[in-house]
KEFI-949978 format. One record per residue: x, y, z of N, C-alpha, C in turn. Coordinates in steps of 0.1 Angstrom, whole numbers, padded with zeros to 4 digits, always signed. Each point is the difference from the previous one (the first is absolute). Layout:
# residues N
XYZXYZXYZ
...
***
This chain:
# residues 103
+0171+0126-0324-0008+0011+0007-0013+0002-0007
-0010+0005+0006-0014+0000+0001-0004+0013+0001
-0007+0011-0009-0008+0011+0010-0014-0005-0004
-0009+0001+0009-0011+0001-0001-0012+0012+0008
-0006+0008-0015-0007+0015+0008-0014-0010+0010
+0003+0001+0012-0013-0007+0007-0015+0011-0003
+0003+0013-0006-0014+0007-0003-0010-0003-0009
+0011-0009-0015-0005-0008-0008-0006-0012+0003
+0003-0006+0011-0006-0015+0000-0015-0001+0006
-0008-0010-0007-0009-0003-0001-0001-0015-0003
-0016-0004+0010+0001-0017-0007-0014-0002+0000
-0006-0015-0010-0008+0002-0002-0010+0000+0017
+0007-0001+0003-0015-0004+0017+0006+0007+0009
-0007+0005+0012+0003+0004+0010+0006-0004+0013
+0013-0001+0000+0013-0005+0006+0005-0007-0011
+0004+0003-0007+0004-0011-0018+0018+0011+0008
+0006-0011-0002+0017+0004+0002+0012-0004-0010
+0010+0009+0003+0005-0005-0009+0017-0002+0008
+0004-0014-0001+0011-0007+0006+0013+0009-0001
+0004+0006+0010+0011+0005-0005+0016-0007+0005
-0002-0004+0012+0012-0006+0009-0004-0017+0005
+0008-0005+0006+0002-0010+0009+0011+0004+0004
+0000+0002+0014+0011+0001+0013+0001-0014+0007
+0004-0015+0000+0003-0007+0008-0016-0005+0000
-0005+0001+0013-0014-0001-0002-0013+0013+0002
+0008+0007-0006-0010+0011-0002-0004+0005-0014
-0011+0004+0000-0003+0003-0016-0007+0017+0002
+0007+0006-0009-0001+0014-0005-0011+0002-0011
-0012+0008+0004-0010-0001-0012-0004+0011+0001
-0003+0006-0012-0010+0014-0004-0010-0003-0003
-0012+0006+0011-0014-0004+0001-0010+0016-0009
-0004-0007-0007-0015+0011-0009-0013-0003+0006
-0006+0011+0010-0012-0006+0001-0010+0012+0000
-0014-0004+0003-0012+0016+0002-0009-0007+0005
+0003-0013+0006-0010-0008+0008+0004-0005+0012
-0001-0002+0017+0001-0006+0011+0004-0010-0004
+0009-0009+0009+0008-0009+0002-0010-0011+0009
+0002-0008+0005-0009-0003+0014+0005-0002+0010
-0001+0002+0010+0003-0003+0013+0009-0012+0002
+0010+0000+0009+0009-0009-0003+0010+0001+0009
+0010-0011+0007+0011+0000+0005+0013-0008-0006
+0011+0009+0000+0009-0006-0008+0009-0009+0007
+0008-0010-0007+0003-0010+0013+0018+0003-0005
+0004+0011-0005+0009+0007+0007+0002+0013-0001
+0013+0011+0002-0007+0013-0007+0004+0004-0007
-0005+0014-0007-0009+0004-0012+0003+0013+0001
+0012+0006-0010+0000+0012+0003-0005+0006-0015
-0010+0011+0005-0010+0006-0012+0003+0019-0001
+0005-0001-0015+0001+0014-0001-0009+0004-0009
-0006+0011+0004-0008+0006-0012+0008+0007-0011
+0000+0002-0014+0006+0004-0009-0006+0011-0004
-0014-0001-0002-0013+0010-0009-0013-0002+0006
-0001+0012+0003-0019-0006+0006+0003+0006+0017
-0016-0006+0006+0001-0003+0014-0008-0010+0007
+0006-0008+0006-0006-0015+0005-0003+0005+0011
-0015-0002+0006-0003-0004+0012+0001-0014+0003
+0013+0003+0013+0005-0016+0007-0011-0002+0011
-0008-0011+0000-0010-0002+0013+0010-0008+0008
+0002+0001+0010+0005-0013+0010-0011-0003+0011
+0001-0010+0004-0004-0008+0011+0007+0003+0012
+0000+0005+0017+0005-0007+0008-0009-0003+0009
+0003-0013+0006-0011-0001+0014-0013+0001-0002
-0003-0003-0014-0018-0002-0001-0002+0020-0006
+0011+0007-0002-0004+0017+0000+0004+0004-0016
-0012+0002-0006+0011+0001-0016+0000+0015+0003
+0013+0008-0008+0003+0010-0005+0008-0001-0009
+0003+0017-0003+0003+0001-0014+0009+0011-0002
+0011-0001-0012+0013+0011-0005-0006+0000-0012
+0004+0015-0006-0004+0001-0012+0019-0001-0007
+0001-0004-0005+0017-0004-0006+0000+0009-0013
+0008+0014-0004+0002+0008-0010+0013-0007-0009
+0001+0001-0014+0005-0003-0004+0017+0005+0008
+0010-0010+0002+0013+0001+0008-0001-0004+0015
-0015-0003+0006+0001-0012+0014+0006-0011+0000
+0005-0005+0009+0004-0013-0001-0007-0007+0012
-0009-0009-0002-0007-0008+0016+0005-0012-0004
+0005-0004+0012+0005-0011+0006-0008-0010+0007
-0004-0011-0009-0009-0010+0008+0006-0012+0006
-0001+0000+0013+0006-0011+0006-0010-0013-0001
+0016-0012+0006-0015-0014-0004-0013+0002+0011
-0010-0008-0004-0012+0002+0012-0005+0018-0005
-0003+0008-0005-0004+0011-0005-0012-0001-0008
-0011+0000+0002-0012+0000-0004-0002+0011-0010
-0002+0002-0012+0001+0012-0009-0007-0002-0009
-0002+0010-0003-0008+0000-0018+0003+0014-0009
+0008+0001-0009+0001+0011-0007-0008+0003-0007
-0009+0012-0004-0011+0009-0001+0007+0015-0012
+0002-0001-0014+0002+0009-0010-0009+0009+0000
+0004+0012+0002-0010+0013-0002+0004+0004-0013
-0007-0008-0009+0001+0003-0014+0010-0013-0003
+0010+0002-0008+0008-0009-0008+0013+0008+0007
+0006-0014-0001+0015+0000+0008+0004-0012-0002
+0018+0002+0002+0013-0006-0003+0006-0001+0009
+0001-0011+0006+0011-0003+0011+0006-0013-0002
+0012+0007+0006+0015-0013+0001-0004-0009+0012
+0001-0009-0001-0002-0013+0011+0014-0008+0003
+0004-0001+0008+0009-0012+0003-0001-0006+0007
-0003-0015+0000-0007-0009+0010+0009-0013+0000
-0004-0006+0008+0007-0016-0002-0009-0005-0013
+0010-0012-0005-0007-0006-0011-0013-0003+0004
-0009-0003-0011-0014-0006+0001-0006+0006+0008
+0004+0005+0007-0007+0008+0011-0016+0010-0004
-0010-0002+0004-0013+0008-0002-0001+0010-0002
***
């Protein structure tokens, strides 16, 4: 067994993670960032919790961006084909679970 305080973690760069799981073909990671991500679609899905902070999620539908502001304890659920970019208002910590390799 494992505890790890996610309020401590920090990496050197912005989305710098740190490996916590492999499920089959999913990978569990704790993301450190205070910089945008870029625009992107994941080619499977991607469930994102905020831990610390607050992430403005941009999505895409139909050519229409808008936007969630995600408080630390959201969970957004990105399905495949989801056009997104996560946006840190300040520095924040979020859990990711995605398929492997996955963007």
């Amino acid at each position: 067994m494992q505890i790890i305080d996610a309020a401590l973690f920090t990496a050197d760069r912005p989305w710098g993670a740190l490996d916590l799981a492999h499920l089959g073909d999913a990978t569990v990671r704790l993301h450190w960032t205070n910089e945008s991500y870029h625009w992107h679609v994941n080619d499977g899905p991607e469930v994102f919790v905020v831990l610390d902070g607050t992430v403005r999620m941009h999505h895409r539908t139909a050519g229409v961006e808008s936007y969630e502001d995600l408080r630390a304890g959201l969970v957004c659920i990105v399905e495949v084909g989801d056009e997104h970019v996560a946006e840190p208002l300040g520095t924040a910590r979020i859990l990711v679970i995605e398929q492997a390799g996955s963007e």
